[in-house]
C-alpha positions in Angstrom: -10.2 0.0 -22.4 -11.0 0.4 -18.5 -9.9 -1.2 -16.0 -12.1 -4.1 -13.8 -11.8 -4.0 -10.6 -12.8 -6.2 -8.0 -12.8 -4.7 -4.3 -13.7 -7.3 -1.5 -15.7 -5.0 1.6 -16.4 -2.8 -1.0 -20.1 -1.2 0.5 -18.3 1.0 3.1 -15.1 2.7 4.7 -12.0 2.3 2.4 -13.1 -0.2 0.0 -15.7 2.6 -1.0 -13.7 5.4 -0.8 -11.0 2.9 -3.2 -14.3 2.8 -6.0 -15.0 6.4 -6.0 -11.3 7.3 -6.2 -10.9 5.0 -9.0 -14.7 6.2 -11.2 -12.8 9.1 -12.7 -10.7 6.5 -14.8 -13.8 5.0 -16.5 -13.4 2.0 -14.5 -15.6 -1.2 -14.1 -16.3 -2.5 -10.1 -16.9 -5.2 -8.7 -18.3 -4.8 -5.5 -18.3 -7.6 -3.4 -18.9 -8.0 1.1 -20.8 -10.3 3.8 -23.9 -7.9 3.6 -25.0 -8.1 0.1 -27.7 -5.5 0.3 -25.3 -3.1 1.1 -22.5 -3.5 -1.4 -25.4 -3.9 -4.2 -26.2 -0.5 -2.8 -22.5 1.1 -2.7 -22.9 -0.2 -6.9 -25.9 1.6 -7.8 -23.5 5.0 -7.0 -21.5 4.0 -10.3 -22.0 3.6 -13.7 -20.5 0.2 -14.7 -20.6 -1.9 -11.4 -22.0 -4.5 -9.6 -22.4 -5.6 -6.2 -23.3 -8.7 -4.0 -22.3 -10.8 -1.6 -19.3 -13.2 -0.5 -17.8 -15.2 1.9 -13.9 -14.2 0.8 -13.1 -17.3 3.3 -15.1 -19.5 1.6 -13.6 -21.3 -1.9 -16.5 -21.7 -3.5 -18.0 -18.5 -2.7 -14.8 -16.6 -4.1 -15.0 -18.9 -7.1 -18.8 -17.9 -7.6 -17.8 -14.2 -7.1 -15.5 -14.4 -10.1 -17.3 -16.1 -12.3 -19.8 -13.8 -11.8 -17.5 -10.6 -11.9 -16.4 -11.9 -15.3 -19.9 -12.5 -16.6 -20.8 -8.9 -17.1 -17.3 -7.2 -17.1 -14.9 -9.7 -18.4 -11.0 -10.1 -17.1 -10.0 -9.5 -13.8 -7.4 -6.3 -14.0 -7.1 -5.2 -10.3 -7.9 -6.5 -7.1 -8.3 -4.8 -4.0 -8.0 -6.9 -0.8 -10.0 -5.0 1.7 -12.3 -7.3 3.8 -11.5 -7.8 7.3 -12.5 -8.1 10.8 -11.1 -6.5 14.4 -12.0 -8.8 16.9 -10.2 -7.9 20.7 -9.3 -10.4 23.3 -6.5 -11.0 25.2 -4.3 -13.8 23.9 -5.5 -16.6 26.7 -9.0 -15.8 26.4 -9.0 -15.8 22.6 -10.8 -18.7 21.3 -9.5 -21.1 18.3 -12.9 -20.7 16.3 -12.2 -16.6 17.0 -8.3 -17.3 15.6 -9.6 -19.0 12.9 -12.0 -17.3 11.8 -9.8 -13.5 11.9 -7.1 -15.5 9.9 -9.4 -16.7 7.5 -11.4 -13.7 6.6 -8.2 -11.3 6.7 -5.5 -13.3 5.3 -6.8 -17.0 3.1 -9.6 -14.5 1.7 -6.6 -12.7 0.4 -5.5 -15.8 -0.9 -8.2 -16.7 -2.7 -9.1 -13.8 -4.2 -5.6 -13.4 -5.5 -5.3 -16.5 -7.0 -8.6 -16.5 -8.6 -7.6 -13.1 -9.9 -3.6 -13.8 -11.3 -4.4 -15.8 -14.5 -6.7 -13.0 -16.2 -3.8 -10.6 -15.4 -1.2 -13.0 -16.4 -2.9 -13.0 -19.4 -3.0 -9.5 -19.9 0.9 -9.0 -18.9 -0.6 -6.2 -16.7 -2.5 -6.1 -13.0 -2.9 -4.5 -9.6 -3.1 -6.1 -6.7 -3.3 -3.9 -3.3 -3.7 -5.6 0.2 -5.2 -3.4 2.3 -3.3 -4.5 6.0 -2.7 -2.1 8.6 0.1 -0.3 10.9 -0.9 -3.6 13.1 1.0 -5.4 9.7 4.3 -3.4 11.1 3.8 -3.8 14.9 2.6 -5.1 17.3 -0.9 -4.5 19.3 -2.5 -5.5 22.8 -5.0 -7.5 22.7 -5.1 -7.9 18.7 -2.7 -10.9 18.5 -5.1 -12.9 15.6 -5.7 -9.6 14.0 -1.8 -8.5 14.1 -0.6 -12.1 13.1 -3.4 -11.9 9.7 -2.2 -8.5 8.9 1.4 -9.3 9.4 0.8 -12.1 7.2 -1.0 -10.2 4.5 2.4 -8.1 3.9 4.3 -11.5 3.6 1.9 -13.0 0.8 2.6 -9.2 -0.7 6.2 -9.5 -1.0 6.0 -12.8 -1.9 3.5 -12.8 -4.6 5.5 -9.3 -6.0 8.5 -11.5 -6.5 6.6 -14.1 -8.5 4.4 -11.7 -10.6 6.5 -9.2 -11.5 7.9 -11.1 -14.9 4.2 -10.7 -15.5 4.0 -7.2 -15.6 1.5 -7.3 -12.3 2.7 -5.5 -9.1 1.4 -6.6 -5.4 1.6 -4.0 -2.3 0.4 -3.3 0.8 -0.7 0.0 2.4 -0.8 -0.1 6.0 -3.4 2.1 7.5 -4.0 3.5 11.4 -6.7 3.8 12.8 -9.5 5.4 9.8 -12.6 7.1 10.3 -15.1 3.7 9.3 -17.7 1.7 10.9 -15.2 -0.7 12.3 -13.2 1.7 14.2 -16.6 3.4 15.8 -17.2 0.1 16.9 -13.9 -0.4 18.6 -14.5 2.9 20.4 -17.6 1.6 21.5 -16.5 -1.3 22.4 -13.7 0.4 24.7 -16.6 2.6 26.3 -18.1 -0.7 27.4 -15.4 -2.1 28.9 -14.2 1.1 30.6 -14.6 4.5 32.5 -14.3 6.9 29.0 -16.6 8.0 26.8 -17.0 7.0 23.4 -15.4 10.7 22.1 -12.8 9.6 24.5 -12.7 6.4 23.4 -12.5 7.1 20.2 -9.6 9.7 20.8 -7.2 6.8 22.8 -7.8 5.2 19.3 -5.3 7.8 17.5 -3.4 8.5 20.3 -0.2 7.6 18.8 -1.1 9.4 15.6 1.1 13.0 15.6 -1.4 14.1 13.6 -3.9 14.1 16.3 -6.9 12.4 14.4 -8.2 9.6 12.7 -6.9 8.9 8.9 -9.8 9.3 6.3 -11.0 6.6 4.2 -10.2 9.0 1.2 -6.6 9.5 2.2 -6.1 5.8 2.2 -7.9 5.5 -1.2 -6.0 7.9 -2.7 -2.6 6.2 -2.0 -4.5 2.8 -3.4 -5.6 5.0 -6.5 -2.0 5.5 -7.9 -0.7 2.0 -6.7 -3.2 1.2 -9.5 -1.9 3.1 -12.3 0.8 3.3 -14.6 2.7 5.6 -12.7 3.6 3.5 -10.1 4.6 0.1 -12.0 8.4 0.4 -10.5 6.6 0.3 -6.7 6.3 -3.5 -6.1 6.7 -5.4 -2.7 6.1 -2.1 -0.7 4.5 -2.2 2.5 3.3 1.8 2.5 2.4 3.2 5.9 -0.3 5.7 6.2 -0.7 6.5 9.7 0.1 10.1 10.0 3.7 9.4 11.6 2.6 6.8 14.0 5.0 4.5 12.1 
């Protein structure tokens, strides 16, 4: 039987990239993101999906989401934890309700879409769950302090849930991109263009600078690398933090 799976910022970027790297399998999406029109879009690609809209930092809203999921495609097999958000500010100009609000989009929607996901999988004795973090997960970043400290905690709930769920036959990892060609990175370059002398093309090149590779990662690279932390072939990986930044780390 195939495989449900439930991607949180699934319309674009990665989480997008994760479904279509994951449709040769025969699998069954959820699609879920803040701009419902959009992920309900990203669905209509696919043959068995669905797609609409959540608040991942809202309880009830995750709880809706599932519920809803399991309507039309039953049990919960594999979860892909990919919404976030990149706000920038210096540490004494960030504001608690900025904090806040990165930590709880980035890190408690993890949370709740993991525990909402964990009995269906415990029930099968088999499940997937990948947080999608970032190289920011394995260092630090100027001017990212609420983004580094959600990421960095999105590996710890990783390692911590892989101990627990591992008697279950479900495995939890991380994969820890740089900086990938999506809408969220051109908005950081144009964000950088605002704020300084450089152009958005060279804005957008400072962003990989630290990249040996010279570019920005692909949203397909990253979902491949999610692709086979779903399957069979990688049940001994558990726990792993996996960098994909071209060397940067």
């Amino acid at each position: 039987m195939s495989h449900h799976v439930f991607i949180t910022g699934g319309g674009t970027g990665i989480g997008l990239a994760t479904a279509r790297a994951l449709a040769p399998t025969g699998a069954r999406f959820t699609l879920v993101g803040r701009d419902g029109a959009r992920v309900e879009s990203a669905a209509s690609e696919f043959e068995h999906a669905q797609g609409f809209s959540c608040d991942v930092s809202d309880e009830d809203s995750v709880a809706t989401a599932f519920a809803t999921a399991r309507d039309r495609y039953g049990a919960i097999d594999i979860l892909i934890n990919n919404a976030g958000i990149t706000p920038s500010s210096p540490l004494h100009k960030t504001t608690l309700a900025m904090w806040n609000q990165t930590l709880a989009i980035n890190l408690t929607g993890a949370f709740l879409c993991a525990r909402a996901a964990l009995p269906d999988m415990y029930d099968a004795k088999w499940g997937r769950i990948v947080n999608v973090a970032s190289i920011a997960s394995l260092m630090g970043g100027a001017y990212i302090a609420a983004y580094c400290a959600s990421k960095h905690g999105m590996i710890g709930m990783a390692r911590a849930l892989a101990k627990e769920a591992a008697k279950n036959g479900v495995t939890v990892n991380a994969i820890c991109p740089g900086y990938v060609e999506t809408d969220i990175v051109a908005r950081a370059a144009e964000t950088i263009a605002a704020k300084t002398k450089l152009s958005e093309e060279e804005a957008r090149a400072s962003l990989y600078a630290g990249n040996p590779m010279g570019r920005l990662i692909k949203p397909e690279e990253v979902a491949s690398a999610i692709a086979w932390l779903c399957s069979d072939g990688a049940a001994a990986t558990n726990g792993a933090a996996i960098p994909m930044s071209g060397g940067e780390i």
